[in-house]
C-alpha positions as CSV (number, residue, x, y, z in Angstrom):
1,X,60.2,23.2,7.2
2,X,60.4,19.5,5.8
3,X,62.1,17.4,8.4
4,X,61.9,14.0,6.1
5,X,59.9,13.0,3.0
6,X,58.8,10.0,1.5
7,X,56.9,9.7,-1.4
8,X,53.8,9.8,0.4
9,X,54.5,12.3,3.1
10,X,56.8,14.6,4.8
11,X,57.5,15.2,8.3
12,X,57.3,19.0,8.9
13,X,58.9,21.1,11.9
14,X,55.8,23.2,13.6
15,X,56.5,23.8,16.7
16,X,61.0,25.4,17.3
17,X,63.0,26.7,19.9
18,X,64.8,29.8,18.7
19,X,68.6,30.7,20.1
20,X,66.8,32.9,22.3
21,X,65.0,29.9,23.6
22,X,61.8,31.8,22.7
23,X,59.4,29.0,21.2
24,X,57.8,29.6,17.6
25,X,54.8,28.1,16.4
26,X,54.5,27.4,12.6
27,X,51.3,28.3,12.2
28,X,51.2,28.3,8.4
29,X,52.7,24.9,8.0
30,X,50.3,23.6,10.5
31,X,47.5,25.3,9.4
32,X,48.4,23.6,5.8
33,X,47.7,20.6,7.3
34,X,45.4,20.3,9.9
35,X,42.9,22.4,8.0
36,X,42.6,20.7,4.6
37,X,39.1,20.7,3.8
38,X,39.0,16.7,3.7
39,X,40.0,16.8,7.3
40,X,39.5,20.0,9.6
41,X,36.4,19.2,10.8
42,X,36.6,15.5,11.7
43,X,37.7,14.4,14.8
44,X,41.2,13.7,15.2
45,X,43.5,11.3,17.2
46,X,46.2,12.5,18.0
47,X,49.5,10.1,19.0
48,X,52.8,11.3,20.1
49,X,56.0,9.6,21.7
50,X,57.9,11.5,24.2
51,X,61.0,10.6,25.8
52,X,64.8,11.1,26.6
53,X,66.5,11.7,23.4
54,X,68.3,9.1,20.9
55,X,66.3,6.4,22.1
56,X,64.5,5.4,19.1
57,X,60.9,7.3,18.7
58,X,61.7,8.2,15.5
59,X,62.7,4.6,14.8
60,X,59.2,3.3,16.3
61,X,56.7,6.0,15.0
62,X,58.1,5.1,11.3
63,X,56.7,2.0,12.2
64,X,53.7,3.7,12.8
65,X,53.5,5.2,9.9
66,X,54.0,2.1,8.1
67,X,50.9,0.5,10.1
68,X,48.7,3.6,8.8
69,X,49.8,3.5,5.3
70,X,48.8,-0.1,4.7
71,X,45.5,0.4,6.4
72,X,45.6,-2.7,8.8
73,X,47.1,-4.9,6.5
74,X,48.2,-8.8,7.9
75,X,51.9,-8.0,6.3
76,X,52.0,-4.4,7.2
77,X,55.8,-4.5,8.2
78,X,56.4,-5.1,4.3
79,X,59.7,-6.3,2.9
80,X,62.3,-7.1,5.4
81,X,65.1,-5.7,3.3
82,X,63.0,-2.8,2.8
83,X,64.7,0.6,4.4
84,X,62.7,2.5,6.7
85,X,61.4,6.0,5.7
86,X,59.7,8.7,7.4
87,X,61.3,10.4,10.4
88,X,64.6,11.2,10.4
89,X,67.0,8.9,12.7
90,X,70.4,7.8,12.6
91,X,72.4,6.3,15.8
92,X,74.9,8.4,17.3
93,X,74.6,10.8,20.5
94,X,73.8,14.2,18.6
95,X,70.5,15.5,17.9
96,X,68.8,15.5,15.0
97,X,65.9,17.7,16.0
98,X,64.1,19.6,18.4
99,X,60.6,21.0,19.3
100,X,57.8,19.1,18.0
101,X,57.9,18.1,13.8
102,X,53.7,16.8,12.8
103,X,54.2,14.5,9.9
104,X,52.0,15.9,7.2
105,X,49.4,12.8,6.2
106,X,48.1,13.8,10.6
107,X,50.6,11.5,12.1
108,X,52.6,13.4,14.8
109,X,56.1,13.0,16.3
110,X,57.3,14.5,19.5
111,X,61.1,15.2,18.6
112,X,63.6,15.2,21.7
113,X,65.6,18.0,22.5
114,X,69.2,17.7,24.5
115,X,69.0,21.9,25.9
116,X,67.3,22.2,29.2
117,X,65.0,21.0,31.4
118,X,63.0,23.9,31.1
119,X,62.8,23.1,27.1
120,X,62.0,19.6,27.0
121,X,59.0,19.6,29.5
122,X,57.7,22.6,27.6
123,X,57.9,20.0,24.7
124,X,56.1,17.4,26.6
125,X,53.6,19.5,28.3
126,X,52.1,20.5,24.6
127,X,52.7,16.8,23.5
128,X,50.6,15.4,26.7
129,X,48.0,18.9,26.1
130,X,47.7,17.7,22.2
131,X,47.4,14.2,22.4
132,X,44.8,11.7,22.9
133,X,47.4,9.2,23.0
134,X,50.8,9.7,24.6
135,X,53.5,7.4,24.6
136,X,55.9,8.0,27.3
137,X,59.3,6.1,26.1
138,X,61.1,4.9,28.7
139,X,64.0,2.0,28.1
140,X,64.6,-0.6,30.3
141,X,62.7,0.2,33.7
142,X,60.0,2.3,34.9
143,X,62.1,4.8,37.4
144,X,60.8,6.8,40.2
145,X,62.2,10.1,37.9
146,X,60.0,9.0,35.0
147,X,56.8,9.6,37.2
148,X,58.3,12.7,38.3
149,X,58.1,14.0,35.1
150,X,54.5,13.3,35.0
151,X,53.9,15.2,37.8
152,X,53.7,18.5,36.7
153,X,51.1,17.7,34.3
154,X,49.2,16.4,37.4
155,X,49.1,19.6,39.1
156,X,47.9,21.0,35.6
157,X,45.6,18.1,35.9
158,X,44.4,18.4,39.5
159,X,43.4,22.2,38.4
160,X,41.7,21.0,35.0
161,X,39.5,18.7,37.3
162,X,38.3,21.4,39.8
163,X,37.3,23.5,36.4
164,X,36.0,21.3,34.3
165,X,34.8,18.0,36.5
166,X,36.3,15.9,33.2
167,X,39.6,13.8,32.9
168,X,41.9,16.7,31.2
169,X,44.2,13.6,29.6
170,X,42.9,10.1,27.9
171,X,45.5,7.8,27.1
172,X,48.7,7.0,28.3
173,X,51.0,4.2,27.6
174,X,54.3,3.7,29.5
175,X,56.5,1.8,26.4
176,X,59.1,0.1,28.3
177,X,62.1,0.0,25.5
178,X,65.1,-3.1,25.6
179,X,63.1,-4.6,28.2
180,X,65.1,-7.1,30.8
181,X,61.8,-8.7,32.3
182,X,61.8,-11.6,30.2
183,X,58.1,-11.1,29.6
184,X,57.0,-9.0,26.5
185,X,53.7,-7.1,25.5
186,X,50.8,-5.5,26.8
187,X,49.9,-8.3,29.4
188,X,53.4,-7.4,30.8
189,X,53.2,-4.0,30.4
190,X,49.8,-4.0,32.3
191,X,51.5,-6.0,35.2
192,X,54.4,-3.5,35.7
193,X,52.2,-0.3,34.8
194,X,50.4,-2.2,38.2
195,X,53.0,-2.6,40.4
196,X,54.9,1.0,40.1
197,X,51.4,2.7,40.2
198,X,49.9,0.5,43.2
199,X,49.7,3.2,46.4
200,X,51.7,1.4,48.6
201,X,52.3,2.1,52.5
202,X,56.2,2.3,52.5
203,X,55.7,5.1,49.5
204,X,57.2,8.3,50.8
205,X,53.9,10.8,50.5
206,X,54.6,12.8,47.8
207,X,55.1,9.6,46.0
208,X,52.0,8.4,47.5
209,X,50.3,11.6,46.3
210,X,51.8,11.6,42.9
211,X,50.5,7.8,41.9
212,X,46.9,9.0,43.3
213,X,47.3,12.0,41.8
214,X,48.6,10.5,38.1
215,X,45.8,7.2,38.5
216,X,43.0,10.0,38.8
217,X,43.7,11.9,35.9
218,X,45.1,9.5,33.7
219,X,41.6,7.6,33.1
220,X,43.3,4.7,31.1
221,X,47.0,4.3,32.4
222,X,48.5,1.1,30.2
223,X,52.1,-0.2,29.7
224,X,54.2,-1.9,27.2
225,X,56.8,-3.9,27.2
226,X,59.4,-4.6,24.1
227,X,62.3,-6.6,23.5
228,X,66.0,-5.3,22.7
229,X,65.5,-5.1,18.4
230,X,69.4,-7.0,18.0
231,X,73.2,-5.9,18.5
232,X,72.7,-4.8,14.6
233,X,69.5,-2.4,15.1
234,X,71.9,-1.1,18.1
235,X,75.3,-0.6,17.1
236,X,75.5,-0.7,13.2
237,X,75.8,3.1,11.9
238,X,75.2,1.7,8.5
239,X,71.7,0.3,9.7
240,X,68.9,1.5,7.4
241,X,66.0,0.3,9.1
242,X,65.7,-3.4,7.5
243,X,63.8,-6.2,8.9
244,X,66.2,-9.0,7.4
245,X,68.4,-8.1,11.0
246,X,66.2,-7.5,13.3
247,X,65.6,-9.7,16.4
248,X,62.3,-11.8,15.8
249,X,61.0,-11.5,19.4
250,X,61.4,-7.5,18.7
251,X,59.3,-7.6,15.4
252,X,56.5,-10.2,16.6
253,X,56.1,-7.1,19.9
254,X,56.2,-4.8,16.6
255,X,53.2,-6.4,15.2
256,X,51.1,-6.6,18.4
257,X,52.3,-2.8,19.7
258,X,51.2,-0.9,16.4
259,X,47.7,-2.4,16.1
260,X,47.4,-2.3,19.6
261,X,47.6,1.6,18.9
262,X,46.2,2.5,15.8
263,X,43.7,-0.4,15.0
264,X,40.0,1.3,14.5
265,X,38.8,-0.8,17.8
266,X,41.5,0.9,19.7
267,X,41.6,4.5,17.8
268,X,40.8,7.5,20.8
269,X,39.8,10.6,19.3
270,X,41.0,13.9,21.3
271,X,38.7,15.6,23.5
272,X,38.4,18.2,25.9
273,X,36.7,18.8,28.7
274,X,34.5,15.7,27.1
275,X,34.3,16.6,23.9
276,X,35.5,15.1,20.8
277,X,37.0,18.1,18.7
278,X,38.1,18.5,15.2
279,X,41.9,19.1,13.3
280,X,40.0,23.0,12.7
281,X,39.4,22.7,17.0
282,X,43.2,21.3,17.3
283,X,44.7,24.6,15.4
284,X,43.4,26.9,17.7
285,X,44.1,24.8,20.9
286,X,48.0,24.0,19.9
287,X,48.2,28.1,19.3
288,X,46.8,28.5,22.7
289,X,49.2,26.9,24.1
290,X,52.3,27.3,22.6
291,X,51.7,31.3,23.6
292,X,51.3,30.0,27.4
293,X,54.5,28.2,26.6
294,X,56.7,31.1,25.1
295,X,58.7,32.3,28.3
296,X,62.6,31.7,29.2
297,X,61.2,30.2,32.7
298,X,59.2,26.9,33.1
299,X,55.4,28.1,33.4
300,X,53.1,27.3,36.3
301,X,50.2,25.1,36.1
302,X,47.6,27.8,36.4
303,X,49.0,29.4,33.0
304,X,48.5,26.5,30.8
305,X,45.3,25.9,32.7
306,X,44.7,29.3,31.3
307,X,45.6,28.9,28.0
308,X,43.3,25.7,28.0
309,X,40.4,27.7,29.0
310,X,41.5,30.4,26.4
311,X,41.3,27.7,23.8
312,X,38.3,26.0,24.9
313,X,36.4,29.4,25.0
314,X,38.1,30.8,21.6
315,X,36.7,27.2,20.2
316,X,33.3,28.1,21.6
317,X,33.0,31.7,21.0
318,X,34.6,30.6,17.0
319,X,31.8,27.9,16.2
320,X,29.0,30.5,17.4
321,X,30.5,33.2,15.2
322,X,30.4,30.9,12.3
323,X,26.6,30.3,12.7
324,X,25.9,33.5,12.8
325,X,28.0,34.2,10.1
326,X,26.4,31.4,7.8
327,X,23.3,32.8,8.9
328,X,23.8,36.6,7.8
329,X,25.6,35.5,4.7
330,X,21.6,34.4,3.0
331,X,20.0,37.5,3.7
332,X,18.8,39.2,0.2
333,X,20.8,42.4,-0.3
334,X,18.9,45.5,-0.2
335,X,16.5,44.8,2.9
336,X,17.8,46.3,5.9
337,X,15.0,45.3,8.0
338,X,15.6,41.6,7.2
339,X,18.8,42.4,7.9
340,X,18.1,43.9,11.4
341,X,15.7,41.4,12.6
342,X,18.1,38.3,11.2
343,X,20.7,39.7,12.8
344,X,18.8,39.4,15.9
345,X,17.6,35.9,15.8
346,X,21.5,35.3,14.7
347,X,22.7,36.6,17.4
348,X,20.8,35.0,20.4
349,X,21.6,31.4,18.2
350,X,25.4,32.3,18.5
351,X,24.5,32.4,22.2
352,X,23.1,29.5,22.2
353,X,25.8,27.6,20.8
354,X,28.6,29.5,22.8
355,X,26.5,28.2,26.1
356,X,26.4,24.7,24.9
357,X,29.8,24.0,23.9
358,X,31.9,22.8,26.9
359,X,34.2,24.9,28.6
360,X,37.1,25.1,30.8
361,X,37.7,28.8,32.9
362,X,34.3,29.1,34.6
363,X,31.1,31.3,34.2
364,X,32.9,34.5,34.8
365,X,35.6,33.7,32.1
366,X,32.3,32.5,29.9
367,X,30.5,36.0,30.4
368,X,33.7,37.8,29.4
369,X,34.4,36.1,26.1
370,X,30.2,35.6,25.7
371,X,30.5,39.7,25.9
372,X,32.8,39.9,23.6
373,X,31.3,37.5,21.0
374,X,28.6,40.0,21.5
375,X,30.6,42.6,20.7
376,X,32.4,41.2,18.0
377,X,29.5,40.5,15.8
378,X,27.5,43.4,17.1
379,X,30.3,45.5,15.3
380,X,30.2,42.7,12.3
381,X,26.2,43.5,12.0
382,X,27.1,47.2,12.4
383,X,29.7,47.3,9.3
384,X,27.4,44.9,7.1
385,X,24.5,47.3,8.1
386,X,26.4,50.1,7.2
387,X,28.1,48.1,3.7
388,X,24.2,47.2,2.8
389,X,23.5,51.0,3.3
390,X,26.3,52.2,1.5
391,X,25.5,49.7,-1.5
392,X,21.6,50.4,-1.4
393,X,22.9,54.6,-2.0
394,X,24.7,53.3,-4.7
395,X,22.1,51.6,-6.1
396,X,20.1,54.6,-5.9
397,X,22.8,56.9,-7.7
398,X,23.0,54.5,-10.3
399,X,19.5,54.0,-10.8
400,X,18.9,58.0,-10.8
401,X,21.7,58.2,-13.1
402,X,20.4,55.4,-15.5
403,X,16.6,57.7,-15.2
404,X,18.8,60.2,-16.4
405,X,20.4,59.0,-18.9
406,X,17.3,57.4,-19.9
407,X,15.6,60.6,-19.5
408,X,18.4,62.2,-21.8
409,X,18.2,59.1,-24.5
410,X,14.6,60.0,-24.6
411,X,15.2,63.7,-25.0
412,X,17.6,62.7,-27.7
413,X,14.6,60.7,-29.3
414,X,12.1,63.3,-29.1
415,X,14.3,65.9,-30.5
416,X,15.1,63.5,-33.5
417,X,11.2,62.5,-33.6
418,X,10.4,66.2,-33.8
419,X,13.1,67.2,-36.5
420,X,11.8,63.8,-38.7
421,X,8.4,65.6,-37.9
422,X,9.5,68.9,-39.1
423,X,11.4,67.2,-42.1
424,X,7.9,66.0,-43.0
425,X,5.8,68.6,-41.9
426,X,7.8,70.4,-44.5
427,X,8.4,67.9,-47.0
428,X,4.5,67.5,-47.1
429,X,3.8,71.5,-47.1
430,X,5.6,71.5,-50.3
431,X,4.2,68.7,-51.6
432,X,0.8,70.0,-50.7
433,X,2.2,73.5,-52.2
434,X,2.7,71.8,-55.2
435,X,-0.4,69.7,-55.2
436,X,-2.6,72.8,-54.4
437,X,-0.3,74.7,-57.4
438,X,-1.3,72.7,-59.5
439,X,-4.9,71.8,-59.0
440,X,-5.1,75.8,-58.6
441,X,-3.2,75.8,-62.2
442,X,-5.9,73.1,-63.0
443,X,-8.9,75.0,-61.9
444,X,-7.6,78.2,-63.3
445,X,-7.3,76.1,-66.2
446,X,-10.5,74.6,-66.5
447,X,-12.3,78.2,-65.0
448,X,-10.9,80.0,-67.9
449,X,-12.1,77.0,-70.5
450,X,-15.4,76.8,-69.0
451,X,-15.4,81.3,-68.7
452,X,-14.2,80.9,-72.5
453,X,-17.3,78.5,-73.2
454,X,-19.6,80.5,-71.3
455,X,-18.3,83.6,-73.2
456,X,-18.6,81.7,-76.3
457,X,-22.4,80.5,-75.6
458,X,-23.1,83.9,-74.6
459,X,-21.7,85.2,-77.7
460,X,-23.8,82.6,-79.5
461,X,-26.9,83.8,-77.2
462,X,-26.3,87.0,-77.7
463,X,-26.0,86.9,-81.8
464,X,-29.1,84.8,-81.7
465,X,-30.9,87.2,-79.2
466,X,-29.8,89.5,-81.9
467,X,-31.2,87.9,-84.5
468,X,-34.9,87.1,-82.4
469,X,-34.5,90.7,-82.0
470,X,-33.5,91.0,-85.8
471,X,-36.9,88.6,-86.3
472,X,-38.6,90.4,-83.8
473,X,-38.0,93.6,-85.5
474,X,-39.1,92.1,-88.8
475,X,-42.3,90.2,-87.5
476,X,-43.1,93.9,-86.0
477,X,-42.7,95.0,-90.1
478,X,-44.3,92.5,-91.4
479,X,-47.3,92.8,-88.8
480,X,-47.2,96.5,-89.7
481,X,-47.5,95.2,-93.6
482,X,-50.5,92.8,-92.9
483,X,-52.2,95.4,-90.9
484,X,-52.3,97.5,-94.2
485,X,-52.5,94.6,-96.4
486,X,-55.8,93.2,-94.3
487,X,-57.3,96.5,-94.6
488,X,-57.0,96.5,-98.5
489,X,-58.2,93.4,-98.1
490,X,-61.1,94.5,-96.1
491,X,-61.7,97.2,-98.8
492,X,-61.5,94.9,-101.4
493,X,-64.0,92.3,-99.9
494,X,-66.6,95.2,-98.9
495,X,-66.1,96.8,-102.5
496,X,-66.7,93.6,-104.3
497,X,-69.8,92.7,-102.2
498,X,-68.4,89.3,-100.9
499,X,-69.8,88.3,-97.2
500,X,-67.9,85.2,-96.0
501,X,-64.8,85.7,-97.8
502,X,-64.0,88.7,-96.0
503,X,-64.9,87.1,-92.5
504,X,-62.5,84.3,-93.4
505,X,-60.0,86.9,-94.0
506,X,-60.8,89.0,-90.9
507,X,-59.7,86.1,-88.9
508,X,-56.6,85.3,-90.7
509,X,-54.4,88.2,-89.5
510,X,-55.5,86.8,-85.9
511,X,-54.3,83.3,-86.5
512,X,-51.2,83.9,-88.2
513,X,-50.0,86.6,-85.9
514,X,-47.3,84.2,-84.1
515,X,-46.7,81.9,-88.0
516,X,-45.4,84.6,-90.3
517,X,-44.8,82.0,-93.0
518,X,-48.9,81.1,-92.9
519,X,-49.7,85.0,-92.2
520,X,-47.9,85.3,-95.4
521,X,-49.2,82.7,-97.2
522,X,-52.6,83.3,-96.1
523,X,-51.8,87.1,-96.9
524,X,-50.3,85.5,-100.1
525,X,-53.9,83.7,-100.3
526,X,-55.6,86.7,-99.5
527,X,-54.0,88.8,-102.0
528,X,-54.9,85.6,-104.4
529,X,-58.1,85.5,-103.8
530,X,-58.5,88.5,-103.5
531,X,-56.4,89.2,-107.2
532,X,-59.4,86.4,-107.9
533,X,-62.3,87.9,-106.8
534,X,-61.5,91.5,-108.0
């Protein structure tokens, strides 16, 4: 839930204490914002104030804000009659907040609670866990009871070490607040931060162990020292946040603390156990342990030592699984023995990566959460396995249905390809009916012409056989006549005493046996001549 806005940002509440003083994480909201795709996996710096509450956090981390916005600008403070947006604040002695509200362009603010003990070093503990740069705000002194505070996050610390043999916290600034040292800065700060710290023999021992303890875990321990801002800043209910009042020694502190902070040769980017990790790395880590921190009673070291190691191997055995994800996600569907042996050589790189990545918890904590990576994408292998066989049987269904449906479509063709065939088949039988009809009708046609000719030349050749016979018949006649008429003549010739002419008409008959017309004649003649002689 939005906290504050500006035009540029809002301050959103992730991280509440419910009325059963159970805590609940907003996961969604911080989700929204620590893994935008411009930013989750970047490294991340993470800076947050902690402190008694109503003692201006709010007020200073606007100012932080401020500093970010104009990106290092010489006039970054802006206008002095300008108000001052961002976090909520207001003087008075109530509340405005509590738990820990993460303004939403990555800046975050550790809100101050007034319930319990219990409740606001819960709130600090996941502030220091979260943070690569803590502010501990502290007004006026540095007290023996604001290292107390510290040191249950030096037990965690002490534990943390033995684990992981790395510095479990970075940063930590002590920001003395209304100083009365006369003396202002981080040259001041680092001279106080010096003195309180330095192991001294008089100490008491556990205070003697709790500045060894806090100067070897904190690897860069620095302090801070600012002016009171002016009776105005202080006392005014009506006071907005402007410039134009406040004290000049308090803004010319303003202008070396900020940069001091947040300028890019001073930026430290959160690690753990060594390594720099991303806003993506951050979501899983703040979810880690804000479940070690959800009981009614204040938990004990070990636990969020626990829920570090948790993180740290969830962050390891996450990165692996995303390889191997990336990996199996390029396989061509359809071959499951690509699939197999990817999966294989995914698999033992997953390992790989899950070994290399830093871890708190040990190598028996490693082998339990390496087995269940294992697992894990064993069973992922085992349902993509069985998704690429179920979709290969589907692709076999539907490409024996599509045979049979091309199988039918082709039926379907053949059957219409046979009926166009038997649709011309009989269209050309009848044409050829009719063709053969009528070259039958023609033949008939021209038979019965041509048998009408050859009847009519027989006729013809009969009627003139008839009449050869006819002349036949007659020749026979006639030769019967000359036969008689040659023997008159014979007689004739003899009686009359004539020699020759009787040879010359011996051999007429002979001669003119095939020429009736000279026969006759020659009988004609004959008879003539012979008329003559007689």
């Amino acid at each position: 839930a939005a906290m504050a806005s500006s035009q540029q940002g809002n301050a959103v509440r992730i991280l509440s204490i419910n009325d059963d003083y159970s805590w609940q994480l907003e996961e969604d909201d911080l989700g929204r914002i620590l893994l935008q795709d411009s930013i989750k996996d970047k490294p991340v710096m993470v800076v947050s104030i902690a402190g008694a509450y109503r003692k201006g956090k709010s007020y200073l981390m606007n100012f932080f804000i401020r500093y970010m916005r104009s990106r290092g600008e010489k006039d970054w403070l802006g206008h002095p009659d300008a108000p001052l947006e961002g976090f909520d604040w207001k003087h008075g002695s109530r509340r405005l907040t509590c738990g820990i509200v993460l303004w939403d362009e990555v800046f975050l603010g550790l809100f101050d609670c007034e319930s319990t003990m219990e409740e606001c070093t819960n709130i600090f503990a996941l502030s220091l866990l979260t943070s690569s740069v803590q502010i501990y705000n502290i007004f006026h002194n540095i007290q023996e009871d604001h290292l107390q505070h510290l040191e249950f996050f030096t037990q965690y610390g002490q534990l943390a070490l033995k684990e992981a043999m790395e510095w479990p916290f970075q940063r930590l600034i002590l920001l003395v607040r209304d100083s009365n040292s006369g003396t202002y800065g981080a040259e001041a700060g680092r001279a106080l931060v010096k003195e309180c710290l330095e192991p001294t023999q008089h100490l008491r021992p556990e205070h003697q162990r709790l500045r060894e303890s806090l100067r070897a875990h904190f690897p860069d321990i620095e302090g801070f020292l600012m002016p009171h801002p002016g009776s105005e800043v202080a006392t005014e209910k009506s006071y907005d946040g402007r410039l134009s009042v406040v004290d000049e020694k308090f803004k010319k502190h303003l202008q070396e603390l900020v940069p001091w902070i947040l300028d890019s040769d001073h930026l430290v980017v959160k690690k753990v156990n060594g390594k720099e990790i991303s806003c993506r790395e951050l979501f899983i880590y703040m979810k880690a342990y804000v479940q070690a921190l959800k009981s009614d009673a204040l938990p004990e070291p070990k636990s969020l030592l626990q829920a570090s190691a948790e993180a740290s191997h969830l962050t390891a055995k996450d990165k692996a699984a995303k390889v191997y994800m990336a990996v199996m996600s390029n396989i061509p569907r359809g071959d499951l023995e690509k699939l197999r042996s990817t999966h294989m050589e995914a698999l033992a790189t997953a390992k790989e990566i899950f070994n290399s990545v830093p871890k708190i918890g040990g190598d028996h904590m490693s082998k339990a959460y390496l087995g269940a990576l294992t697992s894990e994408l064993q069973e992922r292998f085992d349902s993509l396995y069985a998704e690429e066989e179920a979709w290969l049987q589907k692709q076999l269904e539907e490409e024996e249905r599509r045979r049979e449906e091309e199988a039918e479509q082709e039926r379907k063709r053949q059957m219409e390809f046979d009926e166009k065939i038997t649709e011309t088949e009989i269209e050309v039988n009848e044409r050829c009916k009719k063709e053969n009809e009528c070259r039958e009708k023609k033949l008939r046609e021209d038979f019965d012409s041509e048998l009408a000719e050859a009847a009519a030349q027989s006729k013809q050749m009969e009627a003139k056989l008839a009449e050869k016979q006819k002349e036949q018949e007659k020749m026979k006649k006639e030769n019967k006549n000359l036969k008689f008429f040659v023997g008159i003549t014979c007689v004739v010739a003899v009686a009359a005493g004539g020699v020759g002419l009787a040879a010359g008409l011996a051999v007429n008959p002979v001669i003119a046996t095939g020429v009736g017309q000279v026969v006759f004649r020659g009988i004609s003649f004959g008879f003539k001549v012979a008329s003559m002689i007689a």
